[in-house]
TIFIPA-682660 format. One record per residue: residue in one letter; x, y, z of N, C-alpha, C in turn. Coordinates in steps of 0.001 Angstrom, whole numbers, padded with zeros to 6 digits, always signed. Layout:
<atoms>
AXYZXYZXYZ...
</atoms>
This chain:
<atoms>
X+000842-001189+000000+000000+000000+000000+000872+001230+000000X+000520+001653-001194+001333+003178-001025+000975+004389-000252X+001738+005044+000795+000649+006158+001516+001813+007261+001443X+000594+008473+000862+001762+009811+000978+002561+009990+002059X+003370+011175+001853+004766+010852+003141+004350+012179+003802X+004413+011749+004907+004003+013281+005580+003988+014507+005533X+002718+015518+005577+002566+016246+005074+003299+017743+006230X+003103+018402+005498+003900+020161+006510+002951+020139+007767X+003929+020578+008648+003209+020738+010437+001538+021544+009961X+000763+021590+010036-000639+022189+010052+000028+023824+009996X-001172+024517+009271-001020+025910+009464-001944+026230+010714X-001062+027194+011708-002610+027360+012582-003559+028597+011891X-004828+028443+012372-005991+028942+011714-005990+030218+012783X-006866+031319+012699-007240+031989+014046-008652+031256+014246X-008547+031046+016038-009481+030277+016758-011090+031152+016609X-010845+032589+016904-012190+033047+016894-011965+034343+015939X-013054+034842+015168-013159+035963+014183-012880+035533+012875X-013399+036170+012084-012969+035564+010734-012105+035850+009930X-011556+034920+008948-010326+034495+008243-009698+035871+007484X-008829+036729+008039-008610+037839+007326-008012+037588+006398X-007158+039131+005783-006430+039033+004204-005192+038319+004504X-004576+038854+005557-003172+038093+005978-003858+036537+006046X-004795+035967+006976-004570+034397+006722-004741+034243+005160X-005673+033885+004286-006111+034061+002930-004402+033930+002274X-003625+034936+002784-002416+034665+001936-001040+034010+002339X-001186+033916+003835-000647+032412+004370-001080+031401+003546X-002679+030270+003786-002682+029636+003021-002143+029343+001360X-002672+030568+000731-002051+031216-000823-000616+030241-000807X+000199+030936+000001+001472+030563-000195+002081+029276+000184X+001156+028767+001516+001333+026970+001351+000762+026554+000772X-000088+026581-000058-000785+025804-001416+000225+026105-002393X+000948+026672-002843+002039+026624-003656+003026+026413-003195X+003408+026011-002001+004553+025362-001598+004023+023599-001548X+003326+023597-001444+002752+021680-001173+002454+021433-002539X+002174+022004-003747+002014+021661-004886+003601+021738-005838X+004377+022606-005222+005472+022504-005615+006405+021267-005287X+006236+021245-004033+007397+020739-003263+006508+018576-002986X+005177+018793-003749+004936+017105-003439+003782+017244-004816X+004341+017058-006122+003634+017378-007461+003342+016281-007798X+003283+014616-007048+002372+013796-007521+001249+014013-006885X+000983+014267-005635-000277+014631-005182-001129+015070-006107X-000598+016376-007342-001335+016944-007855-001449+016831-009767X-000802+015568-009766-000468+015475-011151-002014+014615-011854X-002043+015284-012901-003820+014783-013455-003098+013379-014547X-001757+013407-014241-001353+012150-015347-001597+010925-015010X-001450+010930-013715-001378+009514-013265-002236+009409-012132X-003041+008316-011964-003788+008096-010646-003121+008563-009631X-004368+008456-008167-004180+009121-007043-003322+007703-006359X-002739+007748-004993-001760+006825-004551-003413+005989-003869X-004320+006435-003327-005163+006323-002684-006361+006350-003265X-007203+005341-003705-008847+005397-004340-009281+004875-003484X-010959+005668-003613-011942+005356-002810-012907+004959-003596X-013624+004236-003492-015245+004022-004260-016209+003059-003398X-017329+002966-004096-018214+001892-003775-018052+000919-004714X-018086-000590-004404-018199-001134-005406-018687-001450-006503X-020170-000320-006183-020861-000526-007642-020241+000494-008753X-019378+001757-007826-018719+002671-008902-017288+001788-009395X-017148+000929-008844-015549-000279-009188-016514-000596-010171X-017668-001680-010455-018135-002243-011625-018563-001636-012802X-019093-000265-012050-019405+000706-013541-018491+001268-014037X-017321+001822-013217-015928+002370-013799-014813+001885-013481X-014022+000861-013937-013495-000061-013377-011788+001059-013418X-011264+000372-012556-010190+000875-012314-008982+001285-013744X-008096+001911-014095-007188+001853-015080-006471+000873-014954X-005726+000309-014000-005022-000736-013838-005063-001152-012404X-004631-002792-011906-004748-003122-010773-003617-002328-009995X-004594-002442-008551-003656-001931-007204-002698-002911-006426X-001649-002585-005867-001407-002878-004820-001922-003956-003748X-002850-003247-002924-003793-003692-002022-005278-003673-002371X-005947-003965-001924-007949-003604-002341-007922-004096-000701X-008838-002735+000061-009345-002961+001177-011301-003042+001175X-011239-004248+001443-013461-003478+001058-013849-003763+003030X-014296-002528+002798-015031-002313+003974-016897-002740+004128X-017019-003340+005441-018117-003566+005161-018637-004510+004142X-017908-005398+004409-017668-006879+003308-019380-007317+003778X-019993-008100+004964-020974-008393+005004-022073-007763+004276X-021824-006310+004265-023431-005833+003242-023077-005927+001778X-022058-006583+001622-021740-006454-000503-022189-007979-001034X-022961-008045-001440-023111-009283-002216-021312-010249-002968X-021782-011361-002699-020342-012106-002887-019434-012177-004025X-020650-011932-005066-020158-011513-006619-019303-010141-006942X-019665-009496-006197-018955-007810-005921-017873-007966-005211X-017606-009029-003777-016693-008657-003343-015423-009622-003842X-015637-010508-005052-014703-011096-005610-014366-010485-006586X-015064-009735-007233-014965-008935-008750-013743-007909-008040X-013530-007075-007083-012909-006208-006212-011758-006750-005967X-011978-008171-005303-010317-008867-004850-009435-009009-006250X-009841-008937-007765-009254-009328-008738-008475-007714-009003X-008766-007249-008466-007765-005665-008416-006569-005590-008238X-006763-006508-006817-005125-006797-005825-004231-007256-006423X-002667-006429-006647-002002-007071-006964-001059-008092-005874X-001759-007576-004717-000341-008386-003428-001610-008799-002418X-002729-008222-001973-003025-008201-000831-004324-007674-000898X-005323-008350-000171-007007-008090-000464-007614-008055+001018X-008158-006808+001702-008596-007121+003295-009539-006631+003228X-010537-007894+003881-011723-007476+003849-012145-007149+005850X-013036-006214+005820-013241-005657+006933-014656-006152+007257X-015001-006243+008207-016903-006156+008719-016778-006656+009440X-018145-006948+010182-018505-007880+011332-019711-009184+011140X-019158-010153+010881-020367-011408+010709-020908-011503+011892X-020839-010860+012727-022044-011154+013743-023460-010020+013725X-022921-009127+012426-024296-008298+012523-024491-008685+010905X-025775-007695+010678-026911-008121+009349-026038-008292+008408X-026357-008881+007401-025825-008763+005929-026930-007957+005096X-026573-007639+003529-027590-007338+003322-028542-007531+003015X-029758-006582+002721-030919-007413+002661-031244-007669+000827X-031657-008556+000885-031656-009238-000810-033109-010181-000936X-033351-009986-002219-034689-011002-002290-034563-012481-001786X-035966-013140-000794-035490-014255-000599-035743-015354-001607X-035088-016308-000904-035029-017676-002291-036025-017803-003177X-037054-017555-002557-038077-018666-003024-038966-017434-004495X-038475-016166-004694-038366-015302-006169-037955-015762-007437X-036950-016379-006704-036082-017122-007902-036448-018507-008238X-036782-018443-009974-037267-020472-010200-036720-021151-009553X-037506-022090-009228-036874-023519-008452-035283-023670-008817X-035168-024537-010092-033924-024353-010924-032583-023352-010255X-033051-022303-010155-031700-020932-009895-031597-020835-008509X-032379-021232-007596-032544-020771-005868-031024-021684-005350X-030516-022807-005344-029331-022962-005391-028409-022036-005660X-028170-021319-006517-026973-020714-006919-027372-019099-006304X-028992-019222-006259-029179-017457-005413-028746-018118-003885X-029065-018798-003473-028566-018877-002064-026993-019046-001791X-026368-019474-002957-024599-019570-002873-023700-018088-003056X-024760-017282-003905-023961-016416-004791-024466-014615-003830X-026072-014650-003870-026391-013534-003319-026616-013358-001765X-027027-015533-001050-027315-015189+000348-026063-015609+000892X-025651-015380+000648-023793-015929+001218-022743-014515+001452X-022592-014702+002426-021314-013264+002782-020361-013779+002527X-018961-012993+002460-017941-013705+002555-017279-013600+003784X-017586-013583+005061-017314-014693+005732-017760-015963+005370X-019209-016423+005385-019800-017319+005267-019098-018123+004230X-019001-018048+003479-018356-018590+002231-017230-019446+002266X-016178-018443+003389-015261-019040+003895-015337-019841+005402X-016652-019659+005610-016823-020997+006516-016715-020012+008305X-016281-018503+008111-015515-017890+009115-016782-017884+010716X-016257-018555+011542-016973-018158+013006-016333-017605+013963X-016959-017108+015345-016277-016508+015785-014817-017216+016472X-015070-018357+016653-014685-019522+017476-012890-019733+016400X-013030-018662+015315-011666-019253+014425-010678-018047+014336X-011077-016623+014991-010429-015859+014664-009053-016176+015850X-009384-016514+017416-008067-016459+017869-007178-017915+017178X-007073-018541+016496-006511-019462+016216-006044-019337+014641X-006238-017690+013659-005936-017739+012538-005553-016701+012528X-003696-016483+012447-003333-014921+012361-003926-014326+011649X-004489-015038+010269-005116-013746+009260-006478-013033+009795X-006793-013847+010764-008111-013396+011164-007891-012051+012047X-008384-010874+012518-007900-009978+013499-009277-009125+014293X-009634-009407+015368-010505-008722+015893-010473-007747+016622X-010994-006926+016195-011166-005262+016657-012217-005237+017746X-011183-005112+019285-011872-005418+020484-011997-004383+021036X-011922-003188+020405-012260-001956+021943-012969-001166+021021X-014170-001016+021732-015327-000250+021006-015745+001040+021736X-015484+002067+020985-016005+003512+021526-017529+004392+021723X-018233+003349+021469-019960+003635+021411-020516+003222+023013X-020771+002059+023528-021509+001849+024322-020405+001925+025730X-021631+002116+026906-021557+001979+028270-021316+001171+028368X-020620+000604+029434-019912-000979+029639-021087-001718+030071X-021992-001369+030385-022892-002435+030922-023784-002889+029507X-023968-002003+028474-024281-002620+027561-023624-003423+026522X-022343-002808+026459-021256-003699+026211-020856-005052+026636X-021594-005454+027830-021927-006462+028481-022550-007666+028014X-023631-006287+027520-024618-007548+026996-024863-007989+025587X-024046-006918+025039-023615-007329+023623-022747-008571+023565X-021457-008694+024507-020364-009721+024660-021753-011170+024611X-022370-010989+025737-023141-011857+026293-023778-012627+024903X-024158-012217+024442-025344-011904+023295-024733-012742+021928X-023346-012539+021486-022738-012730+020088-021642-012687+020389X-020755-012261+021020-019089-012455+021048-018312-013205+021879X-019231-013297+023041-018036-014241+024506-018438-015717+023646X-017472-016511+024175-016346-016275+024589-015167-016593+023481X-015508-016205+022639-014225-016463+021839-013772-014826+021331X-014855-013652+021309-014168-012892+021201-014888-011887+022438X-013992-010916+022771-014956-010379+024300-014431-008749+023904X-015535-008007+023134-014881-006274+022898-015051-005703+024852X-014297-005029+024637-013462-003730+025615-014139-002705+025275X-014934-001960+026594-015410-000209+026589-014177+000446+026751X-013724+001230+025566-012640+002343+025800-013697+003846+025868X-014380+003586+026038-015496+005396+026365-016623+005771+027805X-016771+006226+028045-017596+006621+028931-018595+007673+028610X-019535+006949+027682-020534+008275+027714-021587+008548+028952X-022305+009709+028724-022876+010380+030133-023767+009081+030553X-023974+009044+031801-025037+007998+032295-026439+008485+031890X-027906+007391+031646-029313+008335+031458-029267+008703+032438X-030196+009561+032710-031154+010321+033434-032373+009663+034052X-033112+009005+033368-034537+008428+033684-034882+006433+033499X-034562+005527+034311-035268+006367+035729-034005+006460+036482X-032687+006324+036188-031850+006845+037417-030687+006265+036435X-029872+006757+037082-028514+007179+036316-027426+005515+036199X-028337+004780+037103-027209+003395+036868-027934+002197+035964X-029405+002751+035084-030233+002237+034571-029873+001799+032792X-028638+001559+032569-028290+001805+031655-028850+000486+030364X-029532-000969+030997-029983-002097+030738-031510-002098+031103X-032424-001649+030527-034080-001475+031449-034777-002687+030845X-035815-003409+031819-036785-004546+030979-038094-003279+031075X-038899-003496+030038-040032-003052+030184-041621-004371+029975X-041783-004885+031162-042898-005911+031018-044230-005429+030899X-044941-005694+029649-045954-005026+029501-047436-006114+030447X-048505-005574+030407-049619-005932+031010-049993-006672+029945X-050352-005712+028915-051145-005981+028014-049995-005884+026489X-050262-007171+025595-049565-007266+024531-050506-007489+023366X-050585-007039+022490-051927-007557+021639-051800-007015+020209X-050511-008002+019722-050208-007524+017998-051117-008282+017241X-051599-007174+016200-052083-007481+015186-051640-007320+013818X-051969-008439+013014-051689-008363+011143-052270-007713+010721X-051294-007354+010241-051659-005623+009223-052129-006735+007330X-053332-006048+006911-053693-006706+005271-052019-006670+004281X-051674-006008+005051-049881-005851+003935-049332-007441+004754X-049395-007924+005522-048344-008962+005901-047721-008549+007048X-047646-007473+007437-046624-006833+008347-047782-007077+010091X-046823-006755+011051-047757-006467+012553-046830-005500+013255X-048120-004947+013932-048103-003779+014534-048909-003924+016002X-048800-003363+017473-049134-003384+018625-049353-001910+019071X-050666-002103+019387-050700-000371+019826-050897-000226+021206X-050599-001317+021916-050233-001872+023702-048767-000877+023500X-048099-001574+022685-046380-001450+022954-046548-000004+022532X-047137+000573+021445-047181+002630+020925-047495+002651+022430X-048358+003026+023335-048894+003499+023960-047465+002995+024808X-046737+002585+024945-045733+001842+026263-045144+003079+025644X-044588+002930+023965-043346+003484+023371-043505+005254+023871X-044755+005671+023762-045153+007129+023556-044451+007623+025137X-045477+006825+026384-045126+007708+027748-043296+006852+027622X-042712+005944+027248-040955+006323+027486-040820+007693+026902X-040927+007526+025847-040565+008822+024712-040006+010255+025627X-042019+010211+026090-041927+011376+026718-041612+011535+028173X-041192+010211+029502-040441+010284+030179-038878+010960+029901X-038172+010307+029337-036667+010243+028635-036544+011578+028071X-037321+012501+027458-037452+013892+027010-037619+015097+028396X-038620+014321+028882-039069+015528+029833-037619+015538+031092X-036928+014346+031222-035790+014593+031760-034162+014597+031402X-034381+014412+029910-033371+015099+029342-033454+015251+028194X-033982+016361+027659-033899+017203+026746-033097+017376+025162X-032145+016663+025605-031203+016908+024598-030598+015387+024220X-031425+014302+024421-031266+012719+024165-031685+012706+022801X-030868+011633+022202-031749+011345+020873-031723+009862+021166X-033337+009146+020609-033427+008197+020986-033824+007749+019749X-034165+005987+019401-034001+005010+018534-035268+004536+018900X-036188+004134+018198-036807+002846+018662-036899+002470+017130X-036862+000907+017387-036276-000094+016778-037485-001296+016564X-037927-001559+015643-038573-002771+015736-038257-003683+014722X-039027-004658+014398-038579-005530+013252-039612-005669+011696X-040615-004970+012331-041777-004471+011346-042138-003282+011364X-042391-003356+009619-042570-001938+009027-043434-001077+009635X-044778-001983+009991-046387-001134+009966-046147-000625+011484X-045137-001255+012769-045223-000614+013876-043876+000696+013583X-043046+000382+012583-042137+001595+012967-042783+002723+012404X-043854+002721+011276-044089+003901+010608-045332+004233+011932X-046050+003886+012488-047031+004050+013656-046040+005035+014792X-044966+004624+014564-044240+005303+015647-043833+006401+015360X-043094+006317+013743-042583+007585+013066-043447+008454+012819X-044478+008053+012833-046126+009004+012780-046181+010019+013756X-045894+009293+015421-046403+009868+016260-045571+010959+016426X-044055+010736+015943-042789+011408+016599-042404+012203+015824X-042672+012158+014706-042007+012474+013341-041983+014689+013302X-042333+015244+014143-041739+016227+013844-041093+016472+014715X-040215+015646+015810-039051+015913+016921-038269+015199+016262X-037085+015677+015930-035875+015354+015506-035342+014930+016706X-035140+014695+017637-034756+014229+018380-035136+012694+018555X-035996+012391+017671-036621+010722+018057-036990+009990+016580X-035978+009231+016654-036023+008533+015099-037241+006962+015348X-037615+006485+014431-038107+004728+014387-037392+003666+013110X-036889+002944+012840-036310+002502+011888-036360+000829+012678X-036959+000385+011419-036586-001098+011651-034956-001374+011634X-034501-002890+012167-033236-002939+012263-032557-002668+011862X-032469-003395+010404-031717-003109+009195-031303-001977+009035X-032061-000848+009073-031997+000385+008573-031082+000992+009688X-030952+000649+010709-030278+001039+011737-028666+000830+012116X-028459-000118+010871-027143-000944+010975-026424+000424+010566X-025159+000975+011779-024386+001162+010920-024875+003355+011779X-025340+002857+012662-026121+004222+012885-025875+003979+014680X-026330+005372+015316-026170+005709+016824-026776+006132+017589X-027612+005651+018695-028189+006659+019574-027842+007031+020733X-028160+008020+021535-027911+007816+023294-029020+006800+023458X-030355+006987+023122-031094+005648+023963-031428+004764+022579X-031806+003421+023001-032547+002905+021919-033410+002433+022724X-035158+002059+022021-036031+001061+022906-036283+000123+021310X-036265-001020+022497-036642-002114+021486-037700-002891+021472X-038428-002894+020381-040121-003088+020698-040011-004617+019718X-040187-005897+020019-040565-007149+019421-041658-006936+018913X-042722-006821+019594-044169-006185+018869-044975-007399+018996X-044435-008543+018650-045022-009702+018805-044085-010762+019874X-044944-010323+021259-044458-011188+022213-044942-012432+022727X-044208-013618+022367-044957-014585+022185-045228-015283+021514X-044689-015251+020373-044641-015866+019123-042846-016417+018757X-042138-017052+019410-041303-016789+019841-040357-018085+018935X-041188-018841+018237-040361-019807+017576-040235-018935+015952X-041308-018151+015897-041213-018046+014079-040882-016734+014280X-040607-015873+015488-040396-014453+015823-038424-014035+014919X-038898-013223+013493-037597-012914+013281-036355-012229+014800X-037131-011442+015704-036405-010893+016437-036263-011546+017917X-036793-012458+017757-036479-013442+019170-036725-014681+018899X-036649-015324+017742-036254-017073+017983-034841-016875+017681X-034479-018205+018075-033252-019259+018449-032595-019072+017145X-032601-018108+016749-031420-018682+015031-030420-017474+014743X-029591-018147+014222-028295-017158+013713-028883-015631+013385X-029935-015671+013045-030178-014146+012358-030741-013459+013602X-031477-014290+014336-032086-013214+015311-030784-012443+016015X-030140-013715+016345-028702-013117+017136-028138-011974+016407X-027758-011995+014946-027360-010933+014447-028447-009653+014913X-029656-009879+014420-030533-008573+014833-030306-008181+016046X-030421-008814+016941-029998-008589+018579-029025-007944+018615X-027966-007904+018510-026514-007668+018140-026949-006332+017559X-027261-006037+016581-027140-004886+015929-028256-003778+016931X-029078-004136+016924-029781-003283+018064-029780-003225+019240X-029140-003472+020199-028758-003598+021382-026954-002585+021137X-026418-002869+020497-024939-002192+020266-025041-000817+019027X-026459-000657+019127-026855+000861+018354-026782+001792+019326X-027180+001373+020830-026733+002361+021876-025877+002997+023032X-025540+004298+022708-024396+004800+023566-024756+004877+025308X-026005+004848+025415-026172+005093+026795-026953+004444+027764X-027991+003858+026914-029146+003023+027640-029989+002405+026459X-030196+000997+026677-030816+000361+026132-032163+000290+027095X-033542+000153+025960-034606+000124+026798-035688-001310+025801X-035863-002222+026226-036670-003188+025981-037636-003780+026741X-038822-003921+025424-040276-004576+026102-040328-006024+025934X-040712-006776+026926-040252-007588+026934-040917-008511+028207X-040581-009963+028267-041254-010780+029039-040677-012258+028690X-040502-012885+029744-040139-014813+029423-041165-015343+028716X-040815-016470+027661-041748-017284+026941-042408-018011+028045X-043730-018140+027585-044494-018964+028158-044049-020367+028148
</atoms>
């Protein structure tokens, strides 16, 4: 990997008031000293030492010639066909980055595709490349190439806790290197809340989707607990269906301060609080967000480690 060679000590800026004629011609004159004195930076002949793209701008405009290295970030959300088309770049060295313990992306399921082709859609489009390569968590301490990135700067350690708990112990266990502020409501060491409802009573929406207006009515007075004692929170709620997040985004939708997004949509995003609404409690074998299977865990995982300060979930033991 080629990386430019260090650049001139920073110019300092003035901290307050604005940029007079004297700065204006400071800069002036280190912009013609850094174009002088490092003229591949700025040469239109030859590529940059450093490209960036998405991979769909790699397939529509493919590179002039192969690199060096190819780093793809966020390998789990690229379909497997993309992220091999990318490794054929590398001339030495191909690293792929992500986390297989959260979502991949989302893609039509099998059963779109003729009988005939659903084989090769489930090899080609439902396959990550971890998966592909077989990768669990259970293989990274035992494969130098493997490398896990254990200290995470988002969550409170107690939710960090339960993320470990959840998808990573014990083969891989992330480290809180941050301390964000403790909540507020209902008390400052509340950073893990159950919320057990009385009454649960989801219904199917004519689209396919379900929605609970037990859990709105739970979601609304948090909302406005968590607001009325701190003000300046931005909170998440999270579900796994459409028809309850737009019910929510309905209610909230002109405070910027309070987003709704099903999981997916959440991957990859931050709150101080999140609440997490199942919606359907009780349904617990065919429940995308609480049965027993690899994906729920990923969903879990991704919404539970969306928050910096307090996680808040409705919730109750299976019958």
């Amino acid at each position: 990997l080629k990386v430019a060679p260090p650049m001139h000590d920073p110019i300092p800026l003035p901290i307050t008031g604005p940029i007079t004629t004297a700065d204006r011609q400071m800069l002036a004159e280190a912009w013609e000293t850094w174009q002088r004195e490092e003229p591949w930076l700025f040469s239109a002949s030859r590529p940059p030492m450093i490209q960036g793209m998405t991979l769909a701008q790699l397939v529509a405009t493919p590179l002039a010639e192969p690199v060096d290295v190819v780093i793809i970030d966020e390998v789990t959300m690229a379909a497997l066909p993309l992220v091999m088309y990318a490794a054929l770049w590398a001339r030495q060295r191909v690293v792929v980055v992500g986390d297989f313990l959260q979502l991949p992306a989302i893609v039509p399921d099998a059963t779109v595709w003729p009988e005939e082709d659903r084989p090769l859609a489930r090899r080609w489009i439902h396959t990550t490349a971890f998966a592909a390569q077989g990768i669990t968590a259970h293989h990274i301490p035992a494969y130098p190439s493997l490398v896990a990135l254990r200290d995470q700067f988002r969550m409170a350690d107690p939710i960090c806790r339960v993320v470990n708990a959840l998808a990573y112990a014990p083969h891989i266990t992330l480290r809180t290197r941050t301390t964000p502020p403790p909540p507020r409501w209902p008390d400052a060491t509340a950073h893990v809340v159950h919320i057990v409802p009385i009454f649960s009573r989801a219904e199917r929406t004519p689209q396919g989707s379900w929605m609970n207006q037990d859990h709105q009515a739970i979601i609304d007075a948090l909302v406005s607990h968590i607001l009325q004692h701190d003000p300046n929170a931005g909170i998440a709620v999270l579900t796994p269906f459409r028809a309850q997040t737009q019910a929510v985004y309905q209610r909230w939708r002109h405070d910027s301060r309070v987003m709704a997004a099903t999981l997916h949509r959440m991957q990859g995003a931050e709150r101080d609080i999140v609440i997490l609404d199942p919606v359907r409690i009780g349904h617990w074998p065919s429940h995308p967000f609480l049965g027993a299977t690899d994906t729920a865990i990923q969903i879990w995982n991704v919404a539970v480690s969306r928050a910096q300060r307090q996680v808040i979930w409705i919730w109750h033991e299976p019958r």
